[in-house]
N, C-alpha and C positions, 0 to 999 in steps of 0.2 A: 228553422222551425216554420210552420206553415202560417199561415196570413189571416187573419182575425176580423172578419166583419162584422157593426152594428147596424143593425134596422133601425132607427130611432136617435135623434139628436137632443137630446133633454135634458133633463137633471141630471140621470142614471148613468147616461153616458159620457157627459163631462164629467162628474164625479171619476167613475172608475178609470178613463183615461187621462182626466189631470194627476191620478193618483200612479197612474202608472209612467207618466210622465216624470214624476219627482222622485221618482223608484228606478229613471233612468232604465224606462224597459223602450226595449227596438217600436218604434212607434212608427218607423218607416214599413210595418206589417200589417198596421191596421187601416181598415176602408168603413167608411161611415156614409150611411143614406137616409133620408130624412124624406117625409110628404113635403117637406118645406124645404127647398132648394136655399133659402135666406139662413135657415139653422144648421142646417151641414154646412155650407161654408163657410160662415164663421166658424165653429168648431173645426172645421180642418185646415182654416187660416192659424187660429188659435192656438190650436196644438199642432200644427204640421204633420197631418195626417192626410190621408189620402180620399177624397168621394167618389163616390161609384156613380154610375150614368142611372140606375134603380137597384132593384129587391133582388132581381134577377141578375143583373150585372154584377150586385157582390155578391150573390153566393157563387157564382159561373168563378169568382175570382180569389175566395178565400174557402179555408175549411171550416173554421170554427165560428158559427152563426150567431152572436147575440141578440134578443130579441127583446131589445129595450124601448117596451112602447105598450101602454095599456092592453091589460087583458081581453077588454071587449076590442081590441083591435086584431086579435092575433088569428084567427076565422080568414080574415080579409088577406092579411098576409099570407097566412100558407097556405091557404089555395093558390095565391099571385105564383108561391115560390116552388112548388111540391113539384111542378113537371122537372125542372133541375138540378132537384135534390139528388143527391147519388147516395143510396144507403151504406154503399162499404168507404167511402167518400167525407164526407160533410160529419160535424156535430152540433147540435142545434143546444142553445141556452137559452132556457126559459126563463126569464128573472120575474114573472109577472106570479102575485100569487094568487092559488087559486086555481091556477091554471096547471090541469095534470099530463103526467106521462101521458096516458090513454089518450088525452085527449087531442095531444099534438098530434097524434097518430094515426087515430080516427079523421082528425080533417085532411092529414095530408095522403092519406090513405096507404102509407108505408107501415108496415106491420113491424118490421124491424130497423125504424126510425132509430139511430143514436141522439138520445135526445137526454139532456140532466138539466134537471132544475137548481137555481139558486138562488141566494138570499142575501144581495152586500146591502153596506150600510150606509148614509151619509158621508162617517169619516174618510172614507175611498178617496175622498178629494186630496184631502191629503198625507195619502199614503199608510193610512192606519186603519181601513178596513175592516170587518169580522164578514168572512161569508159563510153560509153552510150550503154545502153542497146533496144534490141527490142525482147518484146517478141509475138510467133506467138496469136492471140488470143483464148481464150475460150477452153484451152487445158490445163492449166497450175493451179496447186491445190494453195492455201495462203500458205501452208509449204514447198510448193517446192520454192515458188519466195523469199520466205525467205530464204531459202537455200543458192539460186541463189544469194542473197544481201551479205549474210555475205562470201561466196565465193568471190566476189568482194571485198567487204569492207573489204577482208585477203592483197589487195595491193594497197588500194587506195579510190575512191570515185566511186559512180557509179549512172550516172542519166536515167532512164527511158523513153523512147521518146514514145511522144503518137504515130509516122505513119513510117512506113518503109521505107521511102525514108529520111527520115531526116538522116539515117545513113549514106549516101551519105555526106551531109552535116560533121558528126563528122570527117571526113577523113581530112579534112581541117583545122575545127575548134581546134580537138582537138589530135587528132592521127599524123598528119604531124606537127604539130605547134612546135614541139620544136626545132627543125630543124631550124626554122628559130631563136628561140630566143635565139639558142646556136651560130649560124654568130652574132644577135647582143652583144652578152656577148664578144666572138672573137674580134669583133670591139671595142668594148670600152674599152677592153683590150688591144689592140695597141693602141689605144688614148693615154692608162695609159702610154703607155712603149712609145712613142713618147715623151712625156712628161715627162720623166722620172722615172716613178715607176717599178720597177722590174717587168717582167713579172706575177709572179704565184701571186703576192701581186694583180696587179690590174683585174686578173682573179678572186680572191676570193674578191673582192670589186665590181665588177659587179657584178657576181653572188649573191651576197646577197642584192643589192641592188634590182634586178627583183625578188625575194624571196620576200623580207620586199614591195614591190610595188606592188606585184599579192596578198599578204595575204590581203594589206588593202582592195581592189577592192573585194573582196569573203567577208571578214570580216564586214567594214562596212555601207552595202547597201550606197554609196554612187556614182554616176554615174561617170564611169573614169574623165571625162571631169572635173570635180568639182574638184577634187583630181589634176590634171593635174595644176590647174588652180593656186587651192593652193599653189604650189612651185614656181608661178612664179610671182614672185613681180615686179612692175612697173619699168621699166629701168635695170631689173636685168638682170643677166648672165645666169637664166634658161630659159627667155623670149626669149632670144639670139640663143641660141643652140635649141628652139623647131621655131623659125623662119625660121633657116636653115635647120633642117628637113621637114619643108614644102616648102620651097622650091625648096628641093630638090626630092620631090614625097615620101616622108618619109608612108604616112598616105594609098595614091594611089596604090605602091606598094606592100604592104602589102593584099591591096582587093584583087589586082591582082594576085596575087602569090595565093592566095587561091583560087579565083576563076578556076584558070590555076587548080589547085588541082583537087578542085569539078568535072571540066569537064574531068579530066584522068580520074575520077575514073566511072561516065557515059558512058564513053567510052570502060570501062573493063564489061560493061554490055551488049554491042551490041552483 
């Protein structure tokens, strides 16, 4: 399989390649390059991966380009990169949102740029992933999207979106979401320790609890609501505690906060 560059040493890229690291994927493939000569080598001390001498040294050296490094950076980059690009060649990953087809396209002035956007998550790190993928159309060969899948499927799961604006959409869905579901783990964890239980104890009885409750919902097809429903028996004390979260805007909140998302990230496109 062909050789996997990142532009970018950071969260994004330790994330996705510790997680491919625990996924036991060829890591002796991947080259990483950083502004910061200090941050790529630790990370390829780190993970025992490879550094490129710059931008242009890993693309000259690998196919599949990750572009893990702020949006208002990616101008600077693919001009550095665009004379080396080889369009039947290279695939460029845009992870930044925001940041569109067209526009990869426009600055590197390749009209038929292979370029797909995507969208992983924090959990990358370790191995459990969600990404959504977009790829540009009618550019892209069945051996390359395959590539593209099991490159993914090195940290996690990866779903397909049929339109390019729906990536707008996964910034909330599923790239910001853990954020919020790490305040509710947080919270039901001071429940625990209000209540009694040791801290780190009723932190790992949350946490598994939203684990064993997101598996069944993915597992099987059955609509959360039904599942929700199930636990809570007539006059019982789960009936109790989901009463108070609606009353309390439990459900509302939740829209909102994502919606708030959705529109920053429309916003980082004006």
């Amino acid at each position: 399989m062909n050789k996997i560059g990142f532009i970018g040493a950071g969260n994004v890229s330790k994330a996705i390649i510790t997680g491919m690291a625990k996924n036991k994927f060829e890591l002796d493939r991947i080259y990483i390059n950083s502004k910061s000569n200090e941050s790529k080598e630790k990370l390829s001390m780190d993970l025992m991966i490879k550094c490129a001498k710059n931008n242009v040294d890993l693309v000259k050296k690998c196919k599949y380009i990750f572009l893990a490094i702020k949006s208002q950076h990616y101008g600077k980059v693919l001009n550095e990169i665009k004379d080396v690009i080889e369009p039947d060649r290279h695939v460029l990953v845009s992870l930044a949102p925001g940041y569109s087809i067209e526009e990869c396209r426009e600055t590197t002035g390749i009209e038929n740029l292979k370029v797909l956007r995507a969208m992983p998550n924090i959990p990358s790190l370790v191995g459990e992933g969600m990404t959504g993928i977009y790829y540009a159309p009618d550019v892209f060969t069945d051996v390359e999207k395959k590539e593209v899948e099991i490159i993914f499927n090195g940290f996690g799961e990866v779903q397909e979106l049929d339109e390019e604006d729906h990536m707008d959409t996964l910034v909330s869905i599923s790239a910001s979401s853990p954020a919020y579901v790490y305040i509710m783990i947080e919270a039901m964890g001071d429940a625990g320790v209000l209540t009694g239980l040791p801290r780190k104890m009723s932190y790992k009885l949350a946490a598994q609890a939203v684990i064993g409750a997101a598996k069944m919902v993915k597992e099987l097809d059955m609509h959360p609501g039904e599942l929700k429903d199930s636990v809570c028996s007539p006059g019982g004390t789960t009936i109790e505690a989901v009463k108070v979260l609606e009353d309390r805007g439990f459900r509302s909140a939740l829209i909102e906060s994502m919606l708030a998302c959705y529109n920053k990230v429309k916003e980082l496109k004006r």
